[in-house]
C-alpha positions as CSV (number, residue, x, y, z in Angstrom):
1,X,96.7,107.8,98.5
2,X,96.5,108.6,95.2
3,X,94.1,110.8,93.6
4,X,93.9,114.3,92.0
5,X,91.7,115.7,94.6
6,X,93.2,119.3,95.7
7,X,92.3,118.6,99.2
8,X,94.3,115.4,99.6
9,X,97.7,117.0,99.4
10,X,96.9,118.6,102.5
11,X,96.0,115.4,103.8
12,X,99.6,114.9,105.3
13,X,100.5,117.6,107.5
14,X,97.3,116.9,109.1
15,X,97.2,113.6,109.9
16,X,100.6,113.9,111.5
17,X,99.3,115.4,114.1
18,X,97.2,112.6,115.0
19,X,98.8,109.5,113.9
20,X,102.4,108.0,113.3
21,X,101.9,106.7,110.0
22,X,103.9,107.9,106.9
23,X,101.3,109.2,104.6
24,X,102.1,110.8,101.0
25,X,99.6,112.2,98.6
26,X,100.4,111.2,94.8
27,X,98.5,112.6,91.6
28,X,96.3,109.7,89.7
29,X,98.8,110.1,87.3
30,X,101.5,109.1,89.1
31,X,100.5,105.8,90.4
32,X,103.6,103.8,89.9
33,X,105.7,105.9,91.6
34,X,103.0,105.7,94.5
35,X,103.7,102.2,94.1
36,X,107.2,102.8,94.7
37,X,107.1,104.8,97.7
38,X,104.5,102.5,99.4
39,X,107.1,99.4,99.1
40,X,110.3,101.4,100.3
41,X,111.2,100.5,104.0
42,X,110.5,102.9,106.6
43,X,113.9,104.8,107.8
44,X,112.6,104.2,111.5
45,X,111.3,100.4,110.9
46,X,114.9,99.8,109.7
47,X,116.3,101.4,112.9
48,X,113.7,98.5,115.1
């Protein structure tokens, strides 16, 4: 997600406890690095 809402960068520790997705909060201004991240393989899906 990427936004510079305050509340977002919370946003990660709590939806680990309810889902198994890999989540990451990114300022607006950073979008291409959220880009980045988003396309990076997953160190578990690699281990499937």
């Amino acid at each position: 997600m990427v936004s510079d809402a305050v509340l977002l960068s919370e946003l990660p520790a709590l939806a680990d406890h309810f889902v198994a997705a890999r989540l990451m909060h990114f300022p607006y201004a950073d979008n291409d690095a959220a880009m980045e991240w988003i396309l990076e393989p997953d160190e578990e899906d690699q281990r499937r």
